[in-house]
N, C-alpha and C positions, 0 to 999 in steps of 0.2 A: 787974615786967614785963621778960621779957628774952628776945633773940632770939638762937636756936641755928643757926649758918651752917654747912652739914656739908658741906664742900671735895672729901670723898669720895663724895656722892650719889650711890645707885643711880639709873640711867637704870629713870624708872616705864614699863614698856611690860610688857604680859601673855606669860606665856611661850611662845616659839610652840610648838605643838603639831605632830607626829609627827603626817602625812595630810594635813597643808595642801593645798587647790589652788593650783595658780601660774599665773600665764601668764607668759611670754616675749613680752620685745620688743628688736628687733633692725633697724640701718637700717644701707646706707652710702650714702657721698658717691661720685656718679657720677666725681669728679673723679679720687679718689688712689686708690679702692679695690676691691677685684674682689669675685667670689662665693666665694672662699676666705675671705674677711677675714667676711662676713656666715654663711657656715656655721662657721667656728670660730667665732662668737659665739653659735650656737643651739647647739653641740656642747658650748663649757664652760657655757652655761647649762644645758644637761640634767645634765651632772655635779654641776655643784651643788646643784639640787634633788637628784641623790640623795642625794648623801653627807648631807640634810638632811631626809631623806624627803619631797620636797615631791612631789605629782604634777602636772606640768603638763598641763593642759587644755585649754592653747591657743597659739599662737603668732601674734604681731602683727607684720610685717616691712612695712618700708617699704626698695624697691629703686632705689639710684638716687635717693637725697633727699636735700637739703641738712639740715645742724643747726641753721640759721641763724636759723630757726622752727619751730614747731613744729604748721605749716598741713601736717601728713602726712595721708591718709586712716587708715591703718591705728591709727595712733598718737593720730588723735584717736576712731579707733571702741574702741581700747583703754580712752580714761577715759569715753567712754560706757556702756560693756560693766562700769565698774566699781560703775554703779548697779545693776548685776541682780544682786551678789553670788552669782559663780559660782565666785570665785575673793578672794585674800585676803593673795596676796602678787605683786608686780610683780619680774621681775626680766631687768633690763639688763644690757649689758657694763661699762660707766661710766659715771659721772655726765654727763657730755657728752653720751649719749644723749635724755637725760631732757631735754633744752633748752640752749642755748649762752649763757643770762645768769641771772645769780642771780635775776631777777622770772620770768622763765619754769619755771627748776626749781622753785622754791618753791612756785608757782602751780597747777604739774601735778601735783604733792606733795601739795597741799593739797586740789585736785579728788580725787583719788586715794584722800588720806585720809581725806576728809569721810564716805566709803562704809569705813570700816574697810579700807581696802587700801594696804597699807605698800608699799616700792621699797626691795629690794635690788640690789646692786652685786656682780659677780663680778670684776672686775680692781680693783674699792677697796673691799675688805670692810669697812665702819666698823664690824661688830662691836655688841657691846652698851653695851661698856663708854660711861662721860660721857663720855671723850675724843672718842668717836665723833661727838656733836652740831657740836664744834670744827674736828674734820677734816674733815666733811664740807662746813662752812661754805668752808674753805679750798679742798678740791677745787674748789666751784663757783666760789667767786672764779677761780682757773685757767684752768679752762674757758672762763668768759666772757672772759678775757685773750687767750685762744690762741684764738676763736672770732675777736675784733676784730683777732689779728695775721694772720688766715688771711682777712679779709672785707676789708682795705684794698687791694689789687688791684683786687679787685672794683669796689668803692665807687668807686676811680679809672677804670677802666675806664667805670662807668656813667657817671660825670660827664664824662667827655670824649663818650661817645656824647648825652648830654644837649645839650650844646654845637652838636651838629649835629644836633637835633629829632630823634632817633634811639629805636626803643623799646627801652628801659632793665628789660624783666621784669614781671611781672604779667600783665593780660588786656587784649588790645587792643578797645578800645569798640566796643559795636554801631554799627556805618556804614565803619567803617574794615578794612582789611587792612595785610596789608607786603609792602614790596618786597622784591626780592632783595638791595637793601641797607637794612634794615629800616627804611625813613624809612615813615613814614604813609601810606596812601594811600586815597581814596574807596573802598569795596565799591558798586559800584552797584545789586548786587541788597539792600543792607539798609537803605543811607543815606536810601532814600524812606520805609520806616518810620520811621526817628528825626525824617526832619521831619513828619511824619504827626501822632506822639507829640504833636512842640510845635505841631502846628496844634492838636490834639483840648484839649488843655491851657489854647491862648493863649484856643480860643472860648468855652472857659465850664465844661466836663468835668469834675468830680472822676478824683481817681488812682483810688479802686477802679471807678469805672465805665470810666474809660481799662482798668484790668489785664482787668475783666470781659469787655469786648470782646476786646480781644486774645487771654485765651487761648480765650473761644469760637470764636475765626477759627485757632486751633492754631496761632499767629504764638510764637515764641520769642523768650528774651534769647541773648545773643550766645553764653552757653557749654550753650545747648539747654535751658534749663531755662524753667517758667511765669512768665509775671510775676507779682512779689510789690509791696507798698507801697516795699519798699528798692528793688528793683531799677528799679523805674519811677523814683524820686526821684531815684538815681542818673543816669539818660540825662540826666533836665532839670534838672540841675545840673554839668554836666561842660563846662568853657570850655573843651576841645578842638573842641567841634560849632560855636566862634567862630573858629578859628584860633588858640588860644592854648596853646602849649606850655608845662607848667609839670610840674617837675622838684623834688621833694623840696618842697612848698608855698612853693613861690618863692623856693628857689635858687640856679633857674635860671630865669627865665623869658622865655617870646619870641612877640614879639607878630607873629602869623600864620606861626607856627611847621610850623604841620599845615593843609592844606587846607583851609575851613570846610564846613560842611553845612547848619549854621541861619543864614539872616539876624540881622545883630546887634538887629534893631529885637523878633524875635518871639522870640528871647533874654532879652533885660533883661526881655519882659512877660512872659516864664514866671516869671523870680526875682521879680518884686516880687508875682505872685499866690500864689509857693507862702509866701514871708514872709507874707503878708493870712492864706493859709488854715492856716496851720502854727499849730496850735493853742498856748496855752499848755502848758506840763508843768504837772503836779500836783504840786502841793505834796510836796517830799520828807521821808518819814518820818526824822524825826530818829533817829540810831540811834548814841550814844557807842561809841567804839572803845574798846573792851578790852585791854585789855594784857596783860592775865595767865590770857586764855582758854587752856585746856586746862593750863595751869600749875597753877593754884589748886587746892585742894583740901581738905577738911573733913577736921582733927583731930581729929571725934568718930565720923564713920562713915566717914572714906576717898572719899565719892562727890566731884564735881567742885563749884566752886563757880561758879555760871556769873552772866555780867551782867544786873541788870535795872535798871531804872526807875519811882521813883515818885513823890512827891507830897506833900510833910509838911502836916501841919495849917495850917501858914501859907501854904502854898500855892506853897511852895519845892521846884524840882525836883532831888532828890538819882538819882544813878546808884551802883551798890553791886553788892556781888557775895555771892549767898545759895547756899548749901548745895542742891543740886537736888533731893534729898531730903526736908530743910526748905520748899521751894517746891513739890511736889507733895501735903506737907500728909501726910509719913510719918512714923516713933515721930521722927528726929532733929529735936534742941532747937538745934544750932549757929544763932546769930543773924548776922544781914546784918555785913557790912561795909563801909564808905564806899569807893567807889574814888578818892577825890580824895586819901586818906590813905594805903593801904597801897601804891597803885600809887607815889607819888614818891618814899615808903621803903624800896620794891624799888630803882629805880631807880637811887637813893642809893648802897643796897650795894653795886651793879653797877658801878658807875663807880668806887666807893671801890679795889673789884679790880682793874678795868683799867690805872688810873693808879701800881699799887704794883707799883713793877720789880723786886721779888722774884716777886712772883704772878705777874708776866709771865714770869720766868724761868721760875719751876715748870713752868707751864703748858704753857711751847713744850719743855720736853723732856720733859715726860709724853706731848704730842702726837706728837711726835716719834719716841717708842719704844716710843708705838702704830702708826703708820703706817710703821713697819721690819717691825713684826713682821707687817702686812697684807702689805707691799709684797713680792708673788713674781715681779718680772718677771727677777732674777736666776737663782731657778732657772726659770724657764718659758726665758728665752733658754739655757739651763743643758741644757735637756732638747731643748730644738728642735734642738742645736746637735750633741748627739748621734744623731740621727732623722735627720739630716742625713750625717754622717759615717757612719751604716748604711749607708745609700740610695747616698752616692758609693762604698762600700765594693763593693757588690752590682754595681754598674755597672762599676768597672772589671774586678773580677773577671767579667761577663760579655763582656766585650770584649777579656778578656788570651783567655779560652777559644775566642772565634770567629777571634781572630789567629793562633790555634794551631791551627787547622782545624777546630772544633765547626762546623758546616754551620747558614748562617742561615736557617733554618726562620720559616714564619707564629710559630710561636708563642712564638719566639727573639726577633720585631719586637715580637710584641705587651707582652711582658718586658720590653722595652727603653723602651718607649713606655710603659706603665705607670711605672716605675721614674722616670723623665723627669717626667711628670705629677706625682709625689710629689718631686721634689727643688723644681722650678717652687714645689707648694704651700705646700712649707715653708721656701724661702727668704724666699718673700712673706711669712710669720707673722712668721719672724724680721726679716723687714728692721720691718715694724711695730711687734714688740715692742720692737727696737731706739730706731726714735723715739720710742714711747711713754719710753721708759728715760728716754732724754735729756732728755725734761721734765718728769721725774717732782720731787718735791717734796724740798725740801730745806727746811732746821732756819730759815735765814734768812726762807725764806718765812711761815711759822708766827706768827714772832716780827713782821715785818713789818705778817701777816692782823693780827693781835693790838693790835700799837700803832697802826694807823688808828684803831680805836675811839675814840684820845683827842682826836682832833682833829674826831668827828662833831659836827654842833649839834645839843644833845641839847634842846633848845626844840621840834624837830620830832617830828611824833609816829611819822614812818618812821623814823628813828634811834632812837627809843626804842625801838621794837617791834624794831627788829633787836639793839639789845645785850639785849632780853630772851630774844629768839628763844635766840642763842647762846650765851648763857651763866646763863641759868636755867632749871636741870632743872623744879624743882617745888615748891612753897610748900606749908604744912601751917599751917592756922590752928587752932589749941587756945585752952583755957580763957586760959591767960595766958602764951602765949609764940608766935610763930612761928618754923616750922621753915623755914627756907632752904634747899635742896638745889642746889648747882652744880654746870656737865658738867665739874668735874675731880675727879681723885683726892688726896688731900693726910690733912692733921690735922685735928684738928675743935677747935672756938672757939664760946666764947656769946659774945656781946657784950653790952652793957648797953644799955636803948636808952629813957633816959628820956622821950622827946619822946614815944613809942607810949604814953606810961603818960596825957599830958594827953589825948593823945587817944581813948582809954578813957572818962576822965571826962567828955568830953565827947558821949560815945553813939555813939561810932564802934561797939562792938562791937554798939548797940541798937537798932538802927533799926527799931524796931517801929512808929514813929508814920505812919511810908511805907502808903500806900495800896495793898492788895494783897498784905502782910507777910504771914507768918503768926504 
C-alpha cells in the first residue's frame, strides 16, 4: 500500500469554455473614491471578459458602499441571481470587493459556488495554475488586514460617540429619532405604537396575532416594511424602550442612557412571557463535518466522493465517504471509506509539509513568481502615465496657440474643458493605482501567510478545514494507493505509508456492513 503525493498537481476545475455568460460587480467607498474609480472597474472588467470571450449579461454595482460587509443590495441580489443560472462566472476588480475578511470572502465564494458560478479577479488574476489556490488565500489575508487598518478610526470614532449615548450606524428603533446632534430622541408620532405592542403582548396576545393586527391596520416597522415574527421580537426585546444604552453588547453600557418609552414594570413582563412562550428548538440534525468535501474523488471513475452516514450491525455509528456514483447504485464498484481514517492521514501530510523549511521555501518563491507575473500594476501605472503626458502634451500646445493669437472660440473652451476632464480622470486612476502599488505583496508576506499555519491548533476542526482548504488540490482513492494532489508546483514522491495498509485490513476500504451501502 503506498501513497503518491504529486507536489505538481493540476488545479481539478473544468475548462472554461469560449461563450461564457459573466456578470460584473463593481462597488466604491463613498469615502476615498469617485465615479472614475467605479467606471474604470466596469471598463477593465469588460476587457477582460473579452480578450476571454465571456459575454456579460449583467452588471451589479453598488455606489457609495462600504467593504466592511457585505449587507449591499446589489451585491447581495448578485449571489441570489446566482441560483437562476443565468450566468457562470463572477467577475470583480479584486478580492477586497468580494468581502473585507477571510469568513466573508470564503463564504460569498461558496454561496456563489454552490450554483456552479466561480469569481474571477481583474487586477489579481490567480490564473489556473496550484499556486493560485496559495495566493489567493494570501490576497484575502491582506484584504482583511487593510480592511481592519482602514476601520480603526472608525471603530474609535464610534466608541467615543458611544460614550455620549450617541447613534453609532445601523437603524434607529421604532419610537425614536435624532437630534441634530445625534443623541436619541422620543418620535411621538411612533413611540405610542411601541408601547401599544407591549400592552397587546403584556395582556395575553400571541406575536402573529399582535403582527396580524398590525399589518391589517397598514401600521409599519420603522424602515416601512410589514411586521414579521423577527421584527415584532425585535421591538420587545430592545432595552433601549428602558432607557438603556448599550454599545457593542456591553461595552459600553449606560443606564438611562436614551429616554425610555416602556415602563420598566411592563418590560421585565414581556421578557419573562416571550421566554414561557419561546418554544424549544428541535432537535438538531446531527450532520459530521467533512473535510475533504469537494476534494475527494474516485480512482475508478473520477466522480466525487461525498459524505455519508450510517449504522454497522452492531449498531455503531460510522461516517465515511462513498463514490457518488457508487451511492446512486451505477456500474462503479469503488467501496466506502471511513472518514475517521483517511481524513487524520490527509491531515498528517499537510502538516508534514508546512512544518519542512524547504517546502516552505519552495512554495513562497513559486508563489511568488506567480504573483509577478499577474502583478500589472507597473505597467498599468506605466500606461496611465503616458495618457497623461499625451493629454498635458495637447493642453499646453493648445494654450501656447491661444497666447499666439488663435482667437478663444466655444469650441476652443469646450477642448480645453474636455482635455481638463481627462487629465482630472486619469490622475485619479493613477494616484489609485499608485496606493494600490504600495500595498501590493511582497515574497516576506507569502513566507509569513505560510508559517502561521505552524502555530494553528490543529485539535480544532476550523484550522483543519483551513490547512485543507489551502493546500490540498485533490485526493484520488484507487484499488491500493492514494493520489495526493497539492496547490504547488515541484517533483513528485511516493511515500510508503504502512499504517493505511492495517487499516485496510481492518475494513476501512469495506464498509459494506453500514446500512444503506451498496
Amino acid at each position: 500500500m503506498s501513497v503518491e503525493i504529486r507536489y505538481n498537481g493540476t488545479q481539478r476545475s473544468r475548462q472554461q469554455d469560449k461563450g461564457e455568460l459573466a456578470a460584473v460587480y463593481a462597488r466604491y467607498s463613498s469615502r476615498k473614491q469617485g465615479e472614475q474609480s467605479i467606471e474604470g472597474q466596469l471598463a477593465a472588467a469588460k476587457a477582460y471578459a473579452k480578450a476571454r470571450g465571456y459575454t456579460i449579461v449583467h452588471e451589479y454595482v453598488d455606489r457609495a458602499m462600504t467593504g466592511r460587509n457585505d449587507n449591499r443590495d446589489e451585491f447581495q441580489q448578485m449571489l441570489s441571481d446566482c441560483g437562476k443560472k443565468q450566468f457562470s462566472v463572477i467577475i470583480v476588480w479584486k478580492v477586497d470587493r468580494f468581502g473585507r475578511n477571510r469568513e466573508e470572502i470564503t463564504f460569498n465564494k461558496y454561496r456563489a459556488k454552490k450554483h456552479g458560478v466561480r469569481v474571477e479577479y481583474v487586477a489579481e488574476n490567480m490564473g489556473e495554475g496550484p499556486e493560485s489556490v496559495i495566493l489567493e488565500s494570501v490576497l484575502e489575508g491582506m484584504a482583511e488586514y487593510y480592511s481592519l487598518q482602514l476601520s480603526q478610526n472608525v471603530r474609535r470614532g464610534n466608541r467615543e460617540n458611544a460614550k455620549k449615548c450617541k447613534f453609532t450606524g445601523g437603524r434607529v428603533p421604532l419610537g425614536y429619532k435624532l437630534d441634530t446632534d445625534h443623541h436619541f430622541i422620543i418620535d411621538p408620532e411612533t413611540a405610542p405604537l411601541v408601547r401599544r405592542i407591549y400592552a397587546m403582548y403584556a395582556e395575553g396576545q400571541t406575536i402573529t396575532e399582535i403582527i396580524t393586527q398590525l399589518n391589517a391596520e397598514g401600521l409599519r416597522t420603522g424602515q416601512g416594511n410589514p411586521y414579521t415574527k423577527n421584527s415584532l421580537r425585535t421591538v420587545l426585546s430592545n432595552e433601549k424602550y428602558i432607557g438603556i444604552y448599550d454599545f457593542k453588547n456591553g461595552e459600553i453600557r449606560i443606564e438611562d442612557g436614551v429616554p425610555a418609552i416602556v415602563d420598566k414594570d411592563t418590560y421585565y413582563k414581556v421578557q419573562k412571557l416571550l421566554a414561557i412562550n419561546q418554544r424549544a428548538p428541535a432537535a438538531k440534525w446531527s450532520k459530521a463535518d467533512y473535510l475533504l468535501t469537494n476534494k475527494l474523488f474516485c480512482g475508478t471513475c473520477g466522480a466525487q466522493m461525498v459524505g455519508e452516514s450510517g449504522t454497522s450491525k452492531t449498531g455503531v455509528k460510522y461516517n465515511y465517504y462513498l463514490c457518488i456514483n457508487h451511492k446512486r447504485g451505477n456500474t462503479c464498484t469503488r467501496k466506502a471509506i471511513r472518514q475517521d481514517v483517511i481524513e487524520p492521514y490527509v491531515l498528517e501530510k499537510a502538516q508534514q509539509l508546512i512544518m519542512d523549511d524547504e517546502v516552505v521555501a519552495f512554495i513562497t518563491e513559486n508563489v511568488w513568481e506567480f504573483y509577478q507575473k499577474q502583478d500589472l500594476s507597473k505597467d498599468k501605472i506605466a500606461a496611465l502615465q503616458s495618457q497623461l503626458a499625451d493629454v498635458e502634451k495637447s493642453i499646453n500646445n493648445l494654450m501656447r496657440a491661444i497666447e499666439a493669437g488663435m482667437p478663444l472660440t466655444e469650441m476652443t473652451k469646450n477642448r480645453l474643458s474636455e482635455l481638463d476632464a481627462q487629465r482630472t480622470a486619469i490622475n485619479t486612476a493613477l494616484a489609485e493605482t499608485q496606493l494600490e502599488s504600495g500595498f501590493s505583496l511582497k515574497k516576506e508576506h507569502i513566507q509569513f501567510f505560510l508559517e502561521q499555519f505552524r502555530e494553528l491548533d490543529y485539535t480544532d476542526r476550523k484550522c483543519q478545514q483551513r490547512l485543507i482548504d489551502v493546500f490540498v488540490n485533490s485526493i484520488y482513492v484507487k484499488d491500493d494507493e492514494l493520489v495526493i494532489n497539492f496547490n504547488f508546483s515541484g517533483g513528485n514522491a511516493t511515500i510508503s505509508f504502512k499504517d493505511f495498509k492495517a487499516a485496510e485490513d481492518a475494513g476501512v476500504f469495506g464498509c459494506r456492513a453500514l446500512k444503506g451501502t451498496k
